[in-house]
N, C-alpha and C positions, 0 to 999 in steps of 0.2 A: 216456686216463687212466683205469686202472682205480679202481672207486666200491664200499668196501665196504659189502656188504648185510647185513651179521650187525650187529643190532640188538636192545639189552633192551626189550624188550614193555613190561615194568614202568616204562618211565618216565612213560608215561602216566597214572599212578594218584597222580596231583599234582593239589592243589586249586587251584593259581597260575595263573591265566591267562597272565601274563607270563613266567612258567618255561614251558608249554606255547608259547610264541608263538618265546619262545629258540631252546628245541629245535629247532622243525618248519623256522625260518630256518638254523640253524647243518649242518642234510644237506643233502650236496648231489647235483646234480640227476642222475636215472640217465641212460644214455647208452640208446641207440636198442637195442644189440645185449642189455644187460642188460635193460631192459624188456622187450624182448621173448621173453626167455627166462622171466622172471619170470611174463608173460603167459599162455607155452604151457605151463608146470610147472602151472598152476590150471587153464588151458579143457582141457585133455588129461589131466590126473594127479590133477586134483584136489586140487592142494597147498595145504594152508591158510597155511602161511609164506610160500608167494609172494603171495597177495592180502593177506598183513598189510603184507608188505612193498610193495607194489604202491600199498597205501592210505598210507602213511606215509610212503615217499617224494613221493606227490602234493598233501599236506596244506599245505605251502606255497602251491599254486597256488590251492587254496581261502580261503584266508586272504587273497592278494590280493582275490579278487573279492568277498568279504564285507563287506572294508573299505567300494567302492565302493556298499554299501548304510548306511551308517553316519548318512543327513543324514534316516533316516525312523524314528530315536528308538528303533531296537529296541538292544537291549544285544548289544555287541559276538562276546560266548561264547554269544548263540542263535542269529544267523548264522552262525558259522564250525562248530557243532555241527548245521545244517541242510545247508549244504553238503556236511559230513563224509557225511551219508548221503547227497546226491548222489552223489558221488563212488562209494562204494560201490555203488549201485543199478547205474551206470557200467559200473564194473568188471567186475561179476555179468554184464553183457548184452553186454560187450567182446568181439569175435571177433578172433582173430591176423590172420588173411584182410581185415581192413580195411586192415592196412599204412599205419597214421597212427599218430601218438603217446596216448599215451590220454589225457592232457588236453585235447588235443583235441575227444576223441569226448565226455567227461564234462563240459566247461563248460556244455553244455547243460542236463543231468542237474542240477548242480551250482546252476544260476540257477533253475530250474524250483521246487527245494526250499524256497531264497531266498525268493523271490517269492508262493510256496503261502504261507508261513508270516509274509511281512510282511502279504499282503492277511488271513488269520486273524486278527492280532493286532493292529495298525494301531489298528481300531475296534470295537466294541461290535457295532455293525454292520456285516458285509462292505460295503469299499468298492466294490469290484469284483468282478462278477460273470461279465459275458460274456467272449470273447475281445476285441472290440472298447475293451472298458472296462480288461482289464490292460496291454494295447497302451498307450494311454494316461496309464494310471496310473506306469508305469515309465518312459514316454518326455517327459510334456508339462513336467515342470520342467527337462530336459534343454535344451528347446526353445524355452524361453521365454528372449524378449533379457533381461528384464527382473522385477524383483518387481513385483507387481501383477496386476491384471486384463489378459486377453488382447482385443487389439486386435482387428475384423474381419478384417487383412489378415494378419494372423499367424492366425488360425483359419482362413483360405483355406488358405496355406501346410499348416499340418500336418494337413488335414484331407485334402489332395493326397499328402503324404509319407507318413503314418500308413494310407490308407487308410481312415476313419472319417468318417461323419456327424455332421456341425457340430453337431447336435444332441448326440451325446453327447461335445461337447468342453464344450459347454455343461454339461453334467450334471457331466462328472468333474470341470471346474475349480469347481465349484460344493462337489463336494463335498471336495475337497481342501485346500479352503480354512479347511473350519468341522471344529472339531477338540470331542472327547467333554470335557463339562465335571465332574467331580465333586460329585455334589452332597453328599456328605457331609463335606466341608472345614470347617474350625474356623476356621483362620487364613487369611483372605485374603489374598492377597498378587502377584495375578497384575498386572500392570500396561501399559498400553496407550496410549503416547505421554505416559508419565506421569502418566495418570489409572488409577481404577479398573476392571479390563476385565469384571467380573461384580460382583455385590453378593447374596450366601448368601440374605439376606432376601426379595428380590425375585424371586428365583431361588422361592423356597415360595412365594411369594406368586404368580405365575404356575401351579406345576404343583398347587397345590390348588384342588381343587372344589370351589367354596362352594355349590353347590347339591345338593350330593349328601351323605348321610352314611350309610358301609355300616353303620355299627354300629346306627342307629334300624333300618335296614334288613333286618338279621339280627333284632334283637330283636323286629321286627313280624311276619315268617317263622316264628318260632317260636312267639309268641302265638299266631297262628294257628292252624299246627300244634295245638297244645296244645288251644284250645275246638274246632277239627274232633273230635276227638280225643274231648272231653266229649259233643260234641253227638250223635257216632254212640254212644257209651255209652247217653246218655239217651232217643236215641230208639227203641232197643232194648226200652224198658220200652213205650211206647207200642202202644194197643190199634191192630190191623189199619187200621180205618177211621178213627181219627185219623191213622195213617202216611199213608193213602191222602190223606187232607186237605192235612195240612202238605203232602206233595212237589207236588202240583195246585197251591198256592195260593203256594207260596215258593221249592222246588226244580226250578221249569222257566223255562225262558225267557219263553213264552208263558205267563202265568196262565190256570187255570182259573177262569170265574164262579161265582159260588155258586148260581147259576142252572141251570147244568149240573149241578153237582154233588149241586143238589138231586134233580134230575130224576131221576141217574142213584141214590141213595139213597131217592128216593119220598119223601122228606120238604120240608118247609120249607128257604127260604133263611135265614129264621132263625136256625131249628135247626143247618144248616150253621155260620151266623158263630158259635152258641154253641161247639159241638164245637171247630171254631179256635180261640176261644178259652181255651177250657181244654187243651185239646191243650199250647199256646204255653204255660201258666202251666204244665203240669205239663213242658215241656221246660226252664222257666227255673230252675223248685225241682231238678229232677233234677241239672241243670248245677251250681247253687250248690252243692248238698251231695255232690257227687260225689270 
C-alpha cells in the first residue's frame, strides 16, 4: 500500500499539544522501500525534505516511548520534545548499510535524550550520576513487587540482574524516595496519611543559624576596615622613633621589652614607657579627629 509523503511543514507551528498529538497519530507508518529511499535521498543527496520527512513520519514512535516516562512528574511536551531531538541526532548518524528500520536504530538515541533530561530536572540535585546509579534509577521501581522499602532478598535479586553493588541500591532507593521540599510555600497543604507532611515554620526553624549573624558580621568587617584605615592615616604623622616604638611594643607577635628598647636607644626604660605613651595619645587624638 502506497503511503503519501508530501506533507505541510506548517502544521507544526500550533501551540496545542493535543492537536500535535492528533496529527503525528493520524500518519501513517512508512513502509521498508519508502524509508529507505527517504534515507538514501539525505545520506547521499543531502535532501533536507527527506529527513523532514523521515523525522515526522517517526514522531509517533517517539511519543509512544515518552508516555512510558510519565509516572517521574516531568510534563508530558518536555519528553516528547527531548525525544524529538533524539530522534534527529538518530537520523543525522543513520547509515543505509545498516539495513534495519530506523526506529530501530534511534530508540536508543531517543531514551538517551529522555533520561539525560529526567536525571537534569528530577532534582535540585542530580540524582544520578554514574552509570551504575542511572541503571538503577530507570530500572529499580520496575523491579520492585511492591511500594515500600526493599527487602534483603529482593536487593540480592537485582543487584545480580542489574549488575550493581548492594550498596548503591542502598543509595538510589534512599534517594528516590525523599523528594525537593519548597521552602518558599505560603499555603501548606501537602498531606501524609492524613496528617501534616511538613510544617513552613519548623522547616525555618531548622535551616536557621542561631548562632551566627552575617550582618553583625559584615558590619564588624568594615569597622574594622575603616579604624585600619584611620590608624595607618594617623600613624603617618608619627616621629621615626615613636613608629619604631609602637610596632616593637604592639605590632609584632613577640613584644619587644623596654629593656631592649632602651638599650638599643641608649636611654631609659622609663623614657621608653613615656615616648609609648604619648606616641598612643597622639595615635588616639589623630584617630578621633581624622
Amino acid at each position: 500500500m502506497s503511503v503519501n509523503t508530501n506533507i505541510n511543514f506548517n502544521i507544526f507551528c500550533v501551540g496545542n499539544l493535543n492537536t500535535y498529538i492528533y496529527f503525528i497519530n493520524s500518519l501513517p507508518i512508512l513502509s521498508y522501500e519508502q524509508e529507505y529511499k527517504l534515507i538514501n535521498d539525505f545520506y547521499y543527496y543531502n535532501n533536507i525534505n527527506s529527513i523532514k520527512k523521515l523525522i515526522i513520519f517517526n514522531l509517533k514512535f517517539v511519543l509512544n516511548v515518552a508516555k512510558n516516562y510519565l509516572g517521574y512528574g516531568i510534563a508530558i511536551s518536555d519528553l516528547i520534545q527531548e525525544g524529538n531531538i533524539g530522534l534527529i541526532k538518530a537520523i543525522k548518524k543513520f547509515n543505509p548499510l545498516y539495513k534495519v528500520r530506523i526506529i530501530s536504530f534511534a530508540i536508543y538515541w531517543i531514551k538517551c535524550e529522555i533520561h539525560e533530561f529526567i536525571l537534569k530536572n528530577l532534582r535540585i540535585v542530580k540524582i544520578a550520576t554514574t552509570k551504575s546509579q542511572r541503571k538503577l534509577f530507570f530500572n529499580l521501581r520496575k523491579l520492585k513487587k511492591k511500594i515500600g522499602w526493599l527487602k534483603y532478598k529482593e536487593i540480592n535479586l537485582i543487584s545480580k540482574k542489574l549488575s550493581v553493588s548492594k550498596k548503591d541500591i542502598y543509595k538510589m532507593e534512599s534517594r528516590m524516595f525523599y523528594n525537593d521540599i519548597n521552602l518558599g510555600v505560603n499555603n501548606i497543604n501537602k498531606y501524609f496519611d492524613g496528617n501534616l507532611f511538613y510544617n513552613k515554620d519548623l522547616l525555618n526553624d531548622n535551616l536557621m543559624d542561631k548562632n551566627s549573624n552575617f550582618t553583625d558580621n559584615i558590619e564588624y568587617l568594615n569597622w574594622k576596615k575603616y579604624i585600619l584605615k584611620k590608624l595607618k592615616l594617623a600613624f603617618i604623622n608619627l616621629d621615626n622613633r615613636s613608629k619604631h616604638i609602637i610596632k616593637s611594643r604592639w605590632l609584632r607577635k613577640k613584644k619587644v621589652t623596654l629593656k631592649k628598647l632602651a638599650e638599643y636607644y641608649k636611654i631609659s626604660s622609663e623614657r621608653i614607657r613615656q615616648l609609648e605613651k604619648n606616641a598612643i595619645k597622639k595615635l588616639r587624638f589623630l584617630i578621633k579627629n581624622y
